[in-house]
Backbone as CSV, one residue per row, in Angstrom:
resi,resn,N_x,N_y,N_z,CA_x,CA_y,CA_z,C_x,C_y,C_z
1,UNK,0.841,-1.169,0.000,0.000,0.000,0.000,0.893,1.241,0.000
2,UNK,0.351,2.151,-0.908,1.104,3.804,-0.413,-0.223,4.634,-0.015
3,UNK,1.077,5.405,0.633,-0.005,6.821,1.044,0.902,7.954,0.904
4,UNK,-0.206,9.077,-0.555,0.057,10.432,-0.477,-0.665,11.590,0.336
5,UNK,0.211,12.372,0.875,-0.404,13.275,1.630,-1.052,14.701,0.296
6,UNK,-1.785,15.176,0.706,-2.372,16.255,0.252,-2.548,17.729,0.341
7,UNK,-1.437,18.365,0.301,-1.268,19.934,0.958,-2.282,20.341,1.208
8,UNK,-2.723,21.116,-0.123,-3.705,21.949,-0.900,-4.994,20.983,-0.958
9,UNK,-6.080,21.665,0.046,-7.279,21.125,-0.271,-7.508,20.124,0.827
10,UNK,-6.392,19.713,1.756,-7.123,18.699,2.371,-6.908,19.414,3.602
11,UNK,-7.051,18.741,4.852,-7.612,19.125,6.419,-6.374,19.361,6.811
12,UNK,-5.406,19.413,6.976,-4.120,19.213,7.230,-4.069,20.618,7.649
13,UNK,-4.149,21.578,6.754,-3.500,22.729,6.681,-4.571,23.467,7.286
14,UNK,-6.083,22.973,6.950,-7.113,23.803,7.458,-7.829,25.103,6.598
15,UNK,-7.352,25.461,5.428,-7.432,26.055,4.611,-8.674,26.030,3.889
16,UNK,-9.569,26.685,3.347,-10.302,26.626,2.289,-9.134,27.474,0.976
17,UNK,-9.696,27.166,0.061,-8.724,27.781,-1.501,-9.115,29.354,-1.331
18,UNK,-10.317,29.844,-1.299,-9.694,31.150,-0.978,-8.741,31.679,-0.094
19,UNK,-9.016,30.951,1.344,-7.818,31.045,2.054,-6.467,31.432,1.475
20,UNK,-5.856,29.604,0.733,-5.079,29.794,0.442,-4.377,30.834,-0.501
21,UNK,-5.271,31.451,-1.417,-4.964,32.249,-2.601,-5.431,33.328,-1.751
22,UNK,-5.663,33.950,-0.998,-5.369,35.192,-0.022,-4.261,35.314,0.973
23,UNK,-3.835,34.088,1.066,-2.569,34.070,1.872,-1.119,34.602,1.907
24,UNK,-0.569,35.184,2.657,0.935,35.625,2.199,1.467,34.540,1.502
25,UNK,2.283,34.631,0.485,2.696,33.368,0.290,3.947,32.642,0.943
26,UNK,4.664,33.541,1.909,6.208,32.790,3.307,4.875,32.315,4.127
27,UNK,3.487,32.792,4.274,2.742,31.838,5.539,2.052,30.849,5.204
28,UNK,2.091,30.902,3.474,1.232,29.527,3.249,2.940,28.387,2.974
29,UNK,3.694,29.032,2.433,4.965,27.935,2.116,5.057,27.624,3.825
30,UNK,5.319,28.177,4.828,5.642,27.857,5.937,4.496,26.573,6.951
31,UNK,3.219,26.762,6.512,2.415,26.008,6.924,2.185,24.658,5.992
32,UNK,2.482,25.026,4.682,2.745,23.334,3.792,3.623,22.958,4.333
33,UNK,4.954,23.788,4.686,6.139,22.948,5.322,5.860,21.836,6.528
34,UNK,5.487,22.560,6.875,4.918,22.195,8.524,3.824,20.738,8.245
35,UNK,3.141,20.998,7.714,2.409,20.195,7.365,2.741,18.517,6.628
36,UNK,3.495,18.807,5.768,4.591,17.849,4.765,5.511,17.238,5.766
37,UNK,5.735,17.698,7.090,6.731,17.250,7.701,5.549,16.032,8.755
38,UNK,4.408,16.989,8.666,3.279,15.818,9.873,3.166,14.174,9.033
39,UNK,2.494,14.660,7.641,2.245,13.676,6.435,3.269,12.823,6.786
40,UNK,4.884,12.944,6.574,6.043,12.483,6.536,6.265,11.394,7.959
41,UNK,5.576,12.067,8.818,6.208,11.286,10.233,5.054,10.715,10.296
42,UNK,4.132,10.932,9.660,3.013,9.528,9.979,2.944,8.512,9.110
43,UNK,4.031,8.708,8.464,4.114,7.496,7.301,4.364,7.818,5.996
44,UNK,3.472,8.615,5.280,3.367,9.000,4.195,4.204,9.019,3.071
45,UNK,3.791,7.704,1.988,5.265,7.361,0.649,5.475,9.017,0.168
46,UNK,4.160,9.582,-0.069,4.955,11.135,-1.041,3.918,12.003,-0.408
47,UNK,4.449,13.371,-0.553,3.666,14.712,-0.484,3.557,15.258,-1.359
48,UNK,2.329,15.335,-2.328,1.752,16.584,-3.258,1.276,17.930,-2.674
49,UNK,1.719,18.624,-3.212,0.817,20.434,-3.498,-0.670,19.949,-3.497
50,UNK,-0.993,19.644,-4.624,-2.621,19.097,-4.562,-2.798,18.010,-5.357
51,UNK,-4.231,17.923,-5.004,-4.818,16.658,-6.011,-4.401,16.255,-7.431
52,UNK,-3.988,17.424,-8.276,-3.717,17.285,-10.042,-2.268,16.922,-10.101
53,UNK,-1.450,16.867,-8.580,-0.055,16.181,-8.847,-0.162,14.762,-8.700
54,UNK,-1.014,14.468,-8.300,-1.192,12.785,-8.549,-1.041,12.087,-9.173
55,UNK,-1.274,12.389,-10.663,-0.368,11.650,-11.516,0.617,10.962,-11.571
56,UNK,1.489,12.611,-11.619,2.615,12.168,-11.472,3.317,11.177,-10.892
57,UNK,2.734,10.682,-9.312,3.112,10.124,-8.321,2.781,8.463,-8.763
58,UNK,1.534,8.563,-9.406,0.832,7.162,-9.837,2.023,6.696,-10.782
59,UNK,2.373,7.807,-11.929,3.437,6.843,-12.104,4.956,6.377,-11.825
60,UNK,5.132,7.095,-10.966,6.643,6.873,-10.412,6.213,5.619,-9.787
61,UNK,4.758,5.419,-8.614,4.932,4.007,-8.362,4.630,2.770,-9.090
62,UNK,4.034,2.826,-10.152,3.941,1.926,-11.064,5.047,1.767,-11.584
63,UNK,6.022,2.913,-12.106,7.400,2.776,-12.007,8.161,1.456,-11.277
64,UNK,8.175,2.075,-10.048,8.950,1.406,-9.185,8.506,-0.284,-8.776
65,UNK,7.278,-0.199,-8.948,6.264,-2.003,-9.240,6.949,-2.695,-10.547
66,UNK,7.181,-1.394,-11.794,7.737,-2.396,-12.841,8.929,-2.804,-12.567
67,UNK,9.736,-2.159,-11.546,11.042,-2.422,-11.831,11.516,-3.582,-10.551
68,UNK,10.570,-3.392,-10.041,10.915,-4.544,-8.505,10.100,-5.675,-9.422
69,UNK,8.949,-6.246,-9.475,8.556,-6.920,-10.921,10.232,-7.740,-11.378
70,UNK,9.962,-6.713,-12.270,11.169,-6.794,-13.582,12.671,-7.487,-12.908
71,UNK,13.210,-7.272,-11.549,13.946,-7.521,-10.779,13.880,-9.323,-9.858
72,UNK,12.761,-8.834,-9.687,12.629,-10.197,-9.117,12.379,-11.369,-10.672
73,UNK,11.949,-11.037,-11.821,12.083,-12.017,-12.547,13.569,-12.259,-12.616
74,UNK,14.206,-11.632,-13.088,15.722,-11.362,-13.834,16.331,-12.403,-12.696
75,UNK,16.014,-12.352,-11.117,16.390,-12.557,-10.301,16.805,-14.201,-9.820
């Protein structure tokens, strides 16, 4: 199993999006920080900004499935 944490948009930070897009932006970077570090110590494989970086993440671990996969055949 993985688990991504969710900056932007989820409970963590406490934020609604106007919030965030009214926010200084050193107090919103400082509270993702903060936040990314909670995600991190409770486990969490990756930390996204928001939901539309997910992708990305889907495939680095499918990535990493092909290549442990691919490893253990070779193996």
């Amino acid at each position: 199993m993985w688990t991504v944490g969710v900056l932007k948009g989820g409970s963590e930070i406490g934020l609604s999006e106007q919030e965030i897009n009214e926010m200084d932006p050193y107090e919103l970077k400082k509270r993702m920080k903060n936040a990314e570090n909670r995600f991190l110590n409770a486990g969490a494989d990756f930390v996204i900004d928001e939901i539309g970086d997910l992708l990305e993440i889907i495939d680095r671990i499918n990535y990493r499935l092909t290549e442990k996969k691919d490893a253990f055949i070779s193996g």
